[in-house]
C-alpha positions in Angstrom: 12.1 7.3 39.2 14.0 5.8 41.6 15.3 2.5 39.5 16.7 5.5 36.8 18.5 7.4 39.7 20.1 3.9 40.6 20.7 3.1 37.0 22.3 6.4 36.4 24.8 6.2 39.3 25.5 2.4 37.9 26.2 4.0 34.3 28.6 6.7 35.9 30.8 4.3 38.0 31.1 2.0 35.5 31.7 4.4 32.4 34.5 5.7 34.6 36.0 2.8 35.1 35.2 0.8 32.1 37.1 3.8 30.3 40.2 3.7 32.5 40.6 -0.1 32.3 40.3 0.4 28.5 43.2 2.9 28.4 45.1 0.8 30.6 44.8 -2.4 28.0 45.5 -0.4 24.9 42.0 -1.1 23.7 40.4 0.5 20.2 41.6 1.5 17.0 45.3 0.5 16.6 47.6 3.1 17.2 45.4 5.1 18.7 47.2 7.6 21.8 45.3 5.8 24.8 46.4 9.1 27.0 44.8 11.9 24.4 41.9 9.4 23.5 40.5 8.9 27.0 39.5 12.0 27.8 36.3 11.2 25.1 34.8 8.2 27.3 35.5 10.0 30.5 33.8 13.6 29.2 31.1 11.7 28.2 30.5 10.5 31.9 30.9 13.6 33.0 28.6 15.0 30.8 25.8 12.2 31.3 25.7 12.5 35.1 26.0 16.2 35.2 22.7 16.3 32.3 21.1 13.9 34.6 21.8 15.4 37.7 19.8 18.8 36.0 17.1 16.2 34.3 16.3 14.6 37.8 16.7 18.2 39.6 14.0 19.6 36.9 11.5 16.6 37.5 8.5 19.1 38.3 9.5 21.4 35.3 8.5 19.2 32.3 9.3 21.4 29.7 13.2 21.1 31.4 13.0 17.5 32.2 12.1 16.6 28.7 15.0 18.2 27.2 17.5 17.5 29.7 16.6 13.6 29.1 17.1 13.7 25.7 20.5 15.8 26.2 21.8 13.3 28.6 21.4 10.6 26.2 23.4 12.4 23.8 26.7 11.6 25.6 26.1 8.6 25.7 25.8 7.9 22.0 28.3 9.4 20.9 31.0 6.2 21.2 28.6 4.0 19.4 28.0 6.8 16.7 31.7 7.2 16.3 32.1 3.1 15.4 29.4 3.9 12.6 31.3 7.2 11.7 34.5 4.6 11.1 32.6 2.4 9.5 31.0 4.5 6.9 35.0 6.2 6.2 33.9 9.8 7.1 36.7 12.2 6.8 36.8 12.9 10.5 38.8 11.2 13.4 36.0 8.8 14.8 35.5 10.7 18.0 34.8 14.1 15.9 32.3 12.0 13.5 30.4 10.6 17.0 30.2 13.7 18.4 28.9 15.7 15.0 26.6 12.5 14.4 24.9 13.0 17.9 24.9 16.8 17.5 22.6 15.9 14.8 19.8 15.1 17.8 20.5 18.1 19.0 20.0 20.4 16.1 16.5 18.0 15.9 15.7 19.4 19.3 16.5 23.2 18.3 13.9 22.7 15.1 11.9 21.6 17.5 11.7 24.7 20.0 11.7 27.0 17.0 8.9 25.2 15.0 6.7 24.7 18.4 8.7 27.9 20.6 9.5 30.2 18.3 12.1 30.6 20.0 15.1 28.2 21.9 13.9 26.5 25.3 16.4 27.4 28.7 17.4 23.8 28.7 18.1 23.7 25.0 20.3 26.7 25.1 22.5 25.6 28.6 22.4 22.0 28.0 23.5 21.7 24.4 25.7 24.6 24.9 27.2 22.6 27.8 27.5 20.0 25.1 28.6 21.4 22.3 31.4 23.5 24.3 32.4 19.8 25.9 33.3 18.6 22.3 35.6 22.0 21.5 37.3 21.5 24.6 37.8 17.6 24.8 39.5 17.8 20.8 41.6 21.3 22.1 42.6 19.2 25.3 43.3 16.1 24.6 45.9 16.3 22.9 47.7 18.4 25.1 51.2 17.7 27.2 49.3 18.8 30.8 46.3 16.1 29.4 48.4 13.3 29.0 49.7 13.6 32.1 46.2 13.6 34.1 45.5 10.8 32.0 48.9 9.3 32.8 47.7 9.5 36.2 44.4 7.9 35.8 45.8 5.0 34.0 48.5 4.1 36.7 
């Protein structure tokens, strides 16, 4: 309980920072556009500690917990899924291919509330649509003039 909580904080402080100091060296795929590419790692964060923050707040609800747990790892897989993506030459920028590749976990979860439900569970619907809505907005975003100059910011 407690040691999670603490390891969850250490994840978000360091995912923030670990992805700004990245930008700042010019690290990943060459030519890559640091300022449109950070907003991934960073909306990732966001998107773990916000999950994790409803996980923890849903500790009595088990039905809630559950799938909030498994949503907040999601996030979190996505970089590593987008270096296998690359690797196996899918015909999708690598951040699109990690972020379809971990949707894949949660279209699992939705066979799994309608096979056991019948029907979508409350923390399948608002958490992966929290996701999923994360992803259209982060590759609409990113990109964009008024982006790059938040991320301009972040960087120094």
């Amino acid at each position: 309980g407690g040691a999670g909580i603490a390891l969850g904080v250490a994840v978000t402080v360091l995912g923030v920072a670990i992805s700004i100091e990245g930008a700042r060296r010019g690290a990943g795929e060459p030519g890559r556009d640091q300022l449109a590419f950070i907003i991934n790692p960073l909306t990732n964060i966001v998107m773990f500690a916000g999950l994790l923050t409803a996980a923890i707040s849903q500790r009595k609800r088990s039905p809630y917990h559950k799938r909030l747990m498994l949503l907040t790892m999601l996030p979190i897989l996505t970089t590593p899924l987008a270096r296998i993506s690359r690797m196996l030459a899918l015909p999708v920028p690598s951040p699109v291919g990690g972020m379809l590749m971990s949707d894949l976990f949660l279209v699992a979860l939705v066979a799994y509330d309608l096979k056991t439900r019948g029907k979508l569970h409350p923390a399948t619907v608002w958490g992966g649509g929290v996701l999923l809505l994360s992803e259209l907005l982060r590759v609409a975003i990113g990109p964009t003039a008024a982006w790059h100059r938040i991320a301009a910011m972040l960087v120094g």
